[in-house]
N, CA, C and O of each residue as an XYZ file, in Angstrom:
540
protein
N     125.959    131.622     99.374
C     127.352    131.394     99.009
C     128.238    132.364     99.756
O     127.810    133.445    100.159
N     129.528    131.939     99.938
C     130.227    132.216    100.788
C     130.727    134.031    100.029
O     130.997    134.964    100.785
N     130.746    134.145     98.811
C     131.528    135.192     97.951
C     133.017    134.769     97.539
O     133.679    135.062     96.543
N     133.295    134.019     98.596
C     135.100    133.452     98.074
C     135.165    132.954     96.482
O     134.197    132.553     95.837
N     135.796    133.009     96.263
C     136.709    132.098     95.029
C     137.062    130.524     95.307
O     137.696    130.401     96.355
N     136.829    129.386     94.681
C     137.271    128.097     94.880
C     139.178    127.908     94.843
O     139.926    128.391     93.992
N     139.486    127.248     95.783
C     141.040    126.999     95.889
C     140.844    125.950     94.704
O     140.035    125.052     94.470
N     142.197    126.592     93.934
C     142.336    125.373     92.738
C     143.108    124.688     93.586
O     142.553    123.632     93.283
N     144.043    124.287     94.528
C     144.306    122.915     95.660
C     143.504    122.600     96.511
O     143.935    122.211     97.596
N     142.284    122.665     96.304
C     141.457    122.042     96.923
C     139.986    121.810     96.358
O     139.044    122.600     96.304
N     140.123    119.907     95.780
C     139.020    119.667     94.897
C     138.011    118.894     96.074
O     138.448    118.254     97.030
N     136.420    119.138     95.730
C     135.579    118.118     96.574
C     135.030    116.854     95.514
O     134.142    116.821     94.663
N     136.009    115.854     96.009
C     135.616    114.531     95.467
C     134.403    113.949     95.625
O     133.808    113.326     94.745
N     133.948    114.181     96.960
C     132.450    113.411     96.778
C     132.074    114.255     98.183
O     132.943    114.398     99.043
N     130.699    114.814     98.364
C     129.484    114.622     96.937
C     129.900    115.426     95.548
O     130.777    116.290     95.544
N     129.216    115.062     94.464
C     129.029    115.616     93.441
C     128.237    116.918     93.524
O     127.722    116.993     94.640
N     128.037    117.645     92.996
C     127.523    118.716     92.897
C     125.354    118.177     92.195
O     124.986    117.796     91.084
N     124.859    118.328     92.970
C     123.600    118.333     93.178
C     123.342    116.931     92.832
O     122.693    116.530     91.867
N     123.960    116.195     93.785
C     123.887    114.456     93.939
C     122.604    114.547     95.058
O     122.283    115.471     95.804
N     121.972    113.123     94.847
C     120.917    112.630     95.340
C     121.167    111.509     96.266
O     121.646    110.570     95.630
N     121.050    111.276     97.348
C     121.602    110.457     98.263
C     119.960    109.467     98.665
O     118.908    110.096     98.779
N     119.980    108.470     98.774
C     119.005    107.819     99.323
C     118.995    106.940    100.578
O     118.000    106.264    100.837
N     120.264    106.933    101.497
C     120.756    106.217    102.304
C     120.609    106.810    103.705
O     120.719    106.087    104.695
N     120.397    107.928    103.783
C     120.277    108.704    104.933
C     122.039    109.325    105.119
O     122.293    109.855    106.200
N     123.023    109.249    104.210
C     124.175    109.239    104.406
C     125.171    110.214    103.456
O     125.364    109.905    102.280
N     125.667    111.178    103.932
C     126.797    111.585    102.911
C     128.502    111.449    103.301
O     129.083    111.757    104.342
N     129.032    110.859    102.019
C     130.261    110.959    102.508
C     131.135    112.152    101.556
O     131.176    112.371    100.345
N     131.706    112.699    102.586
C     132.813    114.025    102.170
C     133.915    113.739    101.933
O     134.608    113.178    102.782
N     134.302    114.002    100.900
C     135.844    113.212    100.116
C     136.674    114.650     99.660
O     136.183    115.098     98.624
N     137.818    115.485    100.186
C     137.858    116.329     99.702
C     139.703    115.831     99.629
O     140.301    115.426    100.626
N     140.370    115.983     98.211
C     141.878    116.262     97.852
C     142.253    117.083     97.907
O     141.640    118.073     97.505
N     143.597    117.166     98.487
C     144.587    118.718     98.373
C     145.777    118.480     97.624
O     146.250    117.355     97.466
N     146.288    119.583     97.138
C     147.556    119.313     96.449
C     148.334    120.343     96.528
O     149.050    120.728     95.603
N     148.259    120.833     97.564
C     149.462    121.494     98.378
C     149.046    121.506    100.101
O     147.977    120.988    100.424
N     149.759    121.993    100.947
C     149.820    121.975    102.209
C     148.853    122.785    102.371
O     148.957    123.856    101.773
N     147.648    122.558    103.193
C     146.319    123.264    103.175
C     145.557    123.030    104.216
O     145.023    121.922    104.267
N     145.328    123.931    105.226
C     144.404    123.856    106.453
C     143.202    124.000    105.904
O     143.064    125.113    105.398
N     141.998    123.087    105.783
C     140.818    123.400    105.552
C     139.678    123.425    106.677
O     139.940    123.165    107.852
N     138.093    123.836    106.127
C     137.572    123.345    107.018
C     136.363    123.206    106.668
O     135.656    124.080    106.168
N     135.935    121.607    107.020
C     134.625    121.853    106.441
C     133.321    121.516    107.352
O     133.249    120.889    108.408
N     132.183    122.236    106.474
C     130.819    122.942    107.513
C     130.018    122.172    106.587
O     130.130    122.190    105.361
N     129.209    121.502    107.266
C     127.784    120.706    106.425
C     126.591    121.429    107.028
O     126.548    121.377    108.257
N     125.725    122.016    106.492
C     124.539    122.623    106.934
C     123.308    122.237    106.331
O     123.222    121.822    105.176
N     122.436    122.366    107.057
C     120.828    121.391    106.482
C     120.863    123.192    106.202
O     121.459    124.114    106.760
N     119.529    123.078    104.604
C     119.320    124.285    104.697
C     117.312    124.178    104.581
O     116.617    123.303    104.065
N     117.024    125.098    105.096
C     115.866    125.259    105.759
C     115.224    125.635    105.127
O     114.052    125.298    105.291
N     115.496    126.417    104.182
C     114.701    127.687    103.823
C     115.997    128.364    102.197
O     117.068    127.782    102.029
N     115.713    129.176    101.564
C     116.387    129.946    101.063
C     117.634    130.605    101.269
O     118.632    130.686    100.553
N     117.222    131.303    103.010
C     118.215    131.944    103.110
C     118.526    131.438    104.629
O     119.186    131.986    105.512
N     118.058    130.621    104.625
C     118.625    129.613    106.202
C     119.026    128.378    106.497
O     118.357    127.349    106.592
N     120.669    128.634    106.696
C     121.309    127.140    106.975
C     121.368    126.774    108.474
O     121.316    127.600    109.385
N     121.494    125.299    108.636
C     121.291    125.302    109.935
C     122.944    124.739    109.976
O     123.113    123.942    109.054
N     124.116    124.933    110.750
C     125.175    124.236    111.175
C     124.726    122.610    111.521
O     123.965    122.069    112.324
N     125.463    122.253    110.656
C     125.533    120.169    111.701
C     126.722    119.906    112.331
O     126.842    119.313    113.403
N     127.668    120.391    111.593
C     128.528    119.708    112.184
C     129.904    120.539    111.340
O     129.747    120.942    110.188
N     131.070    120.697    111.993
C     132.253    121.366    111.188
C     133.806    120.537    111.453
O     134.216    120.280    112.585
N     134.343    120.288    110.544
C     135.986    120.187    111.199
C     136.742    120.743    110.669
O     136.627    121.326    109.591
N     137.724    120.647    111.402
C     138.960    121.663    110.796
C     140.423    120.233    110.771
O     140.714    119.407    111.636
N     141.021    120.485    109.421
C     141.484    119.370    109.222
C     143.018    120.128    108.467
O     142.988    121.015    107.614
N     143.903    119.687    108.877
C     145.379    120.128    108.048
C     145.804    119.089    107.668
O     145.644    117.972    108.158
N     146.662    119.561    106.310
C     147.677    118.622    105.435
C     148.914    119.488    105.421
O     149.073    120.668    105.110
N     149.820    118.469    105.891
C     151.519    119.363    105.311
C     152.023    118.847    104.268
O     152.839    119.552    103.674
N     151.730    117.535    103.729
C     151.957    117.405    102.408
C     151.232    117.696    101.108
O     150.068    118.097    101.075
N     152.044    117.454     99.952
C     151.757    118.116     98.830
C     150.503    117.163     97.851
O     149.963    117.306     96.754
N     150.451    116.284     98.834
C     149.164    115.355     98.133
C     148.570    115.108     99.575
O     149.177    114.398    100.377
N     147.347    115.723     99.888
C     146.961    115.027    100.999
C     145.251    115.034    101.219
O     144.518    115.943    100.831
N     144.920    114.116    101.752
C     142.982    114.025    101.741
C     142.418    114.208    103.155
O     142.947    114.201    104.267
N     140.960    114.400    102.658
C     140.236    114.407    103.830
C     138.513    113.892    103.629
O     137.543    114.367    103.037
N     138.729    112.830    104.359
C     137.211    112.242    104.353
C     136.713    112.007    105.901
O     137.392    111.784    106.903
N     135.146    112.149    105.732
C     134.516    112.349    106.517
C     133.209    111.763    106.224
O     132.622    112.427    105.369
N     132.290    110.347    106.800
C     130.859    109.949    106.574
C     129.995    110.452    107.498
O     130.060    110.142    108.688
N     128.999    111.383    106.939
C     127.852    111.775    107.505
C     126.625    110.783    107.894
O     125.809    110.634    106.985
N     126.451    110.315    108.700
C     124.953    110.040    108.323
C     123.728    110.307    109.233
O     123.643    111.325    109.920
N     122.707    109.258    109.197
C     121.546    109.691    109.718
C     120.827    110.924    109.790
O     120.249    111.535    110.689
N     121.058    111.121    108.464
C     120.382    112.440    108.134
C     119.161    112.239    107.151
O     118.981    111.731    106.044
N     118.225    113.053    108.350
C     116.880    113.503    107.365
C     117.002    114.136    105.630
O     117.784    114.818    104.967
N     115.729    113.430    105.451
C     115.384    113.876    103.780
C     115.350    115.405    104.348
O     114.854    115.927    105.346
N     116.268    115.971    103.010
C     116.303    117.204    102.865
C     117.177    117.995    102.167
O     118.030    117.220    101.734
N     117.521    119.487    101.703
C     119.096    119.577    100.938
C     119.964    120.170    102.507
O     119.537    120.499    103.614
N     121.364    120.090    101.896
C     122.473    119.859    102.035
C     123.307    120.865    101.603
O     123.485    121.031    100.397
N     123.884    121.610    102.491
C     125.505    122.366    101.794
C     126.724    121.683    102.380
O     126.608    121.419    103.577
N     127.824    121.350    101.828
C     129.010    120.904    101.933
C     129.710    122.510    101.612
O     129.398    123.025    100.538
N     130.677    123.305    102.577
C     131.449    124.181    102.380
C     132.605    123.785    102.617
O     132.897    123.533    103.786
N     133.471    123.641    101.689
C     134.951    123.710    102.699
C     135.878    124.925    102.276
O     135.835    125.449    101.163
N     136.599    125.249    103.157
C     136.969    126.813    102.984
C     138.734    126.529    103.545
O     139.111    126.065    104.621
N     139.450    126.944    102.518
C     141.196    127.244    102.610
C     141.439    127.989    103.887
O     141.565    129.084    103.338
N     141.568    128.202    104.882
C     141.847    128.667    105.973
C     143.476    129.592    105.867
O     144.209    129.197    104.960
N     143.865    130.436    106.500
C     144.902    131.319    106.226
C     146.165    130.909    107.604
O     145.895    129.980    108.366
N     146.987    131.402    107.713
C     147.535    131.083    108.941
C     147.185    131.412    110.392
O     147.653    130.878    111.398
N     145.932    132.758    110.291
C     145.015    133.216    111.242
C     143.501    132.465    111.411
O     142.607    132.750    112.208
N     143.525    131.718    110.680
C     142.283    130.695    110.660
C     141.269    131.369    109.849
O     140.115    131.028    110.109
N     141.473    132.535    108.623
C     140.269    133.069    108.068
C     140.368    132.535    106.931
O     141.423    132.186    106.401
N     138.882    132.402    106.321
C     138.706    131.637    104.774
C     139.159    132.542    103.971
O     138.928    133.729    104.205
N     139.922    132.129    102.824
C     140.796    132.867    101.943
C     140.078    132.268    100.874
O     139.804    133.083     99.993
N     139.747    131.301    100.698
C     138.645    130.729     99.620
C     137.792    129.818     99.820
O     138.065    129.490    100.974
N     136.661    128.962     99.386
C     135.541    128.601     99.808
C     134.729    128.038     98.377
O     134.445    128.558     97.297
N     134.532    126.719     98.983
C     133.805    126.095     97.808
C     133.129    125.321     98.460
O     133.521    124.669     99.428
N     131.225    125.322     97.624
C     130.192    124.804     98.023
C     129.578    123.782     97.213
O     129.538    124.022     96.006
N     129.089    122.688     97.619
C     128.068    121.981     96.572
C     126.842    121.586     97.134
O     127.018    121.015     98.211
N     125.873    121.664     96.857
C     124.441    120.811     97.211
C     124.235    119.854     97.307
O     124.349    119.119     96.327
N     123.814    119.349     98.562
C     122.913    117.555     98.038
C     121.767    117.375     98.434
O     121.459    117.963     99.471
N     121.102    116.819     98.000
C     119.841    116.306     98.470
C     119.328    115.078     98.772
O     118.959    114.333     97.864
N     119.234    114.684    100.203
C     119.161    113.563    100.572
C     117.588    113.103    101.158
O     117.169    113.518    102.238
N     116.831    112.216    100.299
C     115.417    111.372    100.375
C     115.418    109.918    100.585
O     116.375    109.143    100.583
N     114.387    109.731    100.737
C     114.069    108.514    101.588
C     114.105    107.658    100.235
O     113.743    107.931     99.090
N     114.717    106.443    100.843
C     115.120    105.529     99.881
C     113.661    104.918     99.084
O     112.979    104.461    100.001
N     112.896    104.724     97.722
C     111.842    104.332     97.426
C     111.482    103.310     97.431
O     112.278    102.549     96.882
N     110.172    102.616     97.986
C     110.032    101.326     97.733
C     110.172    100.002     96.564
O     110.190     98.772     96.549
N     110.251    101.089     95.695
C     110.299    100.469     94.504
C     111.935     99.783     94.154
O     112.044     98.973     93.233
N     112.809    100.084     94.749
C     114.345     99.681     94.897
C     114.261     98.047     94.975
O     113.771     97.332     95.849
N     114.981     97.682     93.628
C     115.460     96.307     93.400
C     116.842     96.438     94.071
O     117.683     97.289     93.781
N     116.931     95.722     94.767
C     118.319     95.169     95.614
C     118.263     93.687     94.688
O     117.208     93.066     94.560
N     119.616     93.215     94.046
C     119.887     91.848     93.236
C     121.565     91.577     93.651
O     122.599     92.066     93.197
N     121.310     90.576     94.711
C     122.747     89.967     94.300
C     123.344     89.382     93.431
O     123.562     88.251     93.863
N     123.705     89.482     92.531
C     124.462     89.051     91.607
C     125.610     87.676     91.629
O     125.762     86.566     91.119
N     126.290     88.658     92.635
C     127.498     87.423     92.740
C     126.941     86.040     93.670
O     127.634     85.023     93.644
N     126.100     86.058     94.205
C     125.294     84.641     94.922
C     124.051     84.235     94.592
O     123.165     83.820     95.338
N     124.048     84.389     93.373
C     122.867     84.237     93.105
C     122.935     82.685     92.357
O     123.771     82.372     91.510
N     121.736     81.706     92.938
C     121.968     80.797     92.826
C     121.707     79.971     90.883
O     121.941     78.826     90.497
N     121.133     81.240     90.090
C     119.979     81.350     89.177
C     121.168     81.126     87.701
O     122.369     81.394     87.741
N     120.579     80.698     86.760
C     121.483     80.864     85.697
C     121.942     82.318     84.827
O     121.007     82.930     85.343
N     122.310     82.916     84.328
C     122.636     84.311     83.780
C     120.993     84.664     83.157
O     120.256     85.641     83.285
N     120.872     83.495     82.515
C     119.517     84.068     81.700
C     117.907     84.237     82.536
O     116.966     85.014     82.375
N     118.148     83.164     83.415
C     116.930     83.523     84.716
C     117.589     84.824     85.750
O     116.715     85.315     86.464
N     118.324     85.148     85.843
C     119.008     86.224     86.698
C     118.405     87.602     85.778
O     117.860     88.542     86.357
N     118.556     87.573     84.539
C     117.997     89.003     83.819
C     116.570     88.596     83.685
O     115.779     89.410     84.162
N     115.942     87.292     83.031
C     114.574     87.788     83.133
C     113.829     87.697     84.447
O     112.635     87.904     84.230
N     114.091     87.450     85.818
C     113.701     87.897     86.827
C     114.107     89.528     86.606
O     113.319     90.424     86.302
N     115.273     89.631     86.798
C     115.661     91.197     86.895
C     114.239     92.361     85.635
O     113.817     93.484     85.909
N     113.992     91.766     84.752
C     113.063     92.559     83.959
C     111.640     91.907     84.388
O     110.773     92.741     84.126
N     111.185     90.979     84.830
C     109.729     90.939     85.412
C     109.716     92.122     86.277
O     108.963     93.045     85.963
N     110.651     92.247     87.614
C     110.782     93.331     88.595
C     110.821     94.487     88.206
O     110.029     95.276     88.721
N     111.689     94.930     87.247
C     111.977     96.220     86.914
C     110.190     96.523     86.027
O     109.437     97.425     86.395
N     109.895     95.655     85.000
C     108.362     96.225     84.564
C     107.306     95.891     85.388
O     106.182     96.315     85.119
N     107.483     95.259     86.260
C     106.524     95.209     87.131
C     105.618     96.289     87.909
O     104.756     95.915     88.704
């Protein structure tokens, strides 16, 4: 951890805090609510005390409501730090907030069900859906 303090104008919408990703994919959703240079650093972490850099941007808002998203993907099973850090008018972090993710390989066992095209009546649509699921 960085030691900073979290900017209360600056919340991370997505990921969640020790979310599980199965897609190979994270997306970074972060709100501001004041004028706020941020910047954010995604790092695979290796080890305990070893992150590896992936990738960083540096992103400004001059308004008093303003966002920043960013989709990661093709990323190996593994955890995840999301940092994004309040930047100062000299470009130094003045505060800094982190969350974890952990991203694994999607399981075979995954029911995919379309719903909305499904050609089946409501009541064959769930008891297929529960043969699969106890199966």
């Amino acid at each position: 951890a960085s030691g900073l303090k979290d900017d209360p104008n600056v919340i991370i919408v997505s990921p969640t805090k020790d979310q599980v990703m199965t897609s190979g994919k994270v997306l970074v959703s972060v709100k501001l609510t004041a004028p706020k240079t941020i910047k954010m650093s995604f790092y695979q972490i290796d080890s305990e005390s070893n992150k590896t850099l992936i990738t960083s941007d540096v992103h400004t808002s001059t308004k008093k409501l303003g966002y920043y998203t960013r989709q990661l993907t093709g990323l190996n099973p593994g955890v995840y730090c999301v940092n994004i850090s309040t930047l100062n008018s000299a470009g130094k972090a003045v505060y800094a907030s982190e969350i974890y993710v952990k991203v694994q390989k999607q399981s075979e066992g995954t029911v995919k069900v379309d719903v909305f095209n499904s050609r089946n009546t409501t009541t064959t649509f769930w008891s297929n859906l529960l043969k699969k699921l106890l199966s």
